[in-house]
N, C-alpha and C positions, 0 to 999 in steps of 0.2 A: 504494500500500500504506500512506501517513500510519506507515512506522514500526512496524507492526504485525505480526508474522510470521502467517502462516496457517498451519493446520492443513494437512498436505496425506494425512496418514493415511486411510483411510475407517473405520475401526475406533477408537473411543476407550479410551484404555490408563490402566489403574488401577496406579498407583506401592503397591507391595505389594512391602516388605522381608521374605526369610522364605530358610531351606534351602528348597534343590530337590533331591532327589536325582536322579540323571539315572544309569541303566541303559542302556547301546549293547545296542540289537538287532541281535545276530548270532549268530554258529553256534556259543555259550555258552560263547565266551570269558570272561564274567561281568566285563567291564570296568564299573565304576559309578566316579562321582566327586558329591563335592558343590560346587553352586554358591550363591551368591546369588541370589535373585529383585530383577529393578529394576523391571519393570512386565510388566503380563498385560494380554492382549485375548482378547475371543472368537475371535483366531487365531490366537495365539501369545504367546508368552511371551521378555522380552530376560533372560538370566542371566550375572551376572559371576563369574569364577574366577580364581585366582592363577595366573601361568603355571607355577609349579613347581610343581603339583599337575596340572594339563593332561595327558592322555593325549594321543596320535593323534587328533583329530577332525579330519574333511574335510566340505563341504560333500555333504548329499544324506544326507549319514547318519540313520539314527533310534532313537530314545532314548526308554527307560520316561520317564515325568517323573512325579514323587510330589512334593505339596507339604503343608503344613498352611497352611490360609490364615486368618490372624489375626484379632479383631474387630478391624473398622475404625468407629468410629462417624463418622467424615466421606463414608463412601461406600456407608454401610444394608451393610457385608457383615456376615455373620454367620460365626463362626467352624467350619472343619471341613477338610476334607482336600480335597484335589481329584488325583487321577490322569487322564493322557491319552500320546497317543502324538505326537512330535515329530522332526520333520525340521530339521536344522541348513539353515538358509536365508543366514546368513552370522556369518561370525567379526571382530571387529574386535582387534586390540591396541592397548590404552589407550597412552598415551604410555609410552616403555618406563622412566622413572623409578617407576614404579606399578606396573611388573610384573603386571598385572591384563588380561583377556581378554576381551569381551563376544561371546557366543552368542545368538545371533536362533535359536529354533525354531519353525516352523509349524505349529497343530496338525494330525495327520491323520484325527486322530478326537477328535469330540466331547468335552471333559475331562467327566468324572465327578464332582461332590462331593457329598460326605456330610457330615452337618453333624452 
């Protein structure tokens, strides 16, 4: 390896700081919270949140996800919205001095943007 870590993702992830708003789909309890966006791929998206803002999430769950995606002039995106549907694929707790939560979602459908 000379030292050099490899990529071992198949999907490359665009670092994209922004709200997310995240809606749980279910039998319309109307549970929403908001998180950070730390990066997007064409299959998901990783989002950080304060643990004392955290509802009940369990792996498997799924969730509106609505974002505004910023101009980026280092990666041609063009600014505009993007909506999709996401599966909690895993939850990590940041070191617990951080109090902060990292959420892995899958998308299950295509995200949507409008520019």
């Amino acid at each position: 390896m000379g030292g050099v870590l490899e990529e071992r993702r198949k999907y490359r992830r665009l670092d994209i700081r922004t709200d997310v708003l995240c809606k749980k789909i279910d039998s319309g309890c109307g549970h929403s919270f908001k998180a950070n966006s730390i990066n997007i791929s064409t299959e998901g998206l990783l989002a950080e949140i304060a643990n004392h803002h955290l509802m009940e999430i369990n792996d498997g769950e799924l969730f509106g996800l609505e974002m505004d995606v910023p101009v980026e002039d280092n990666t041609d995106l063009l600014g505009g919205k993007l909506w999709a549907y996401g599966k909690v694929v895993r939850i990590v707790e940041q070191q617990p001095q951080t109090s902060k939560k990292r959420i892995a979602f899958q998308f299950c459908t295509r995200p949507m943007f409008e520019i």
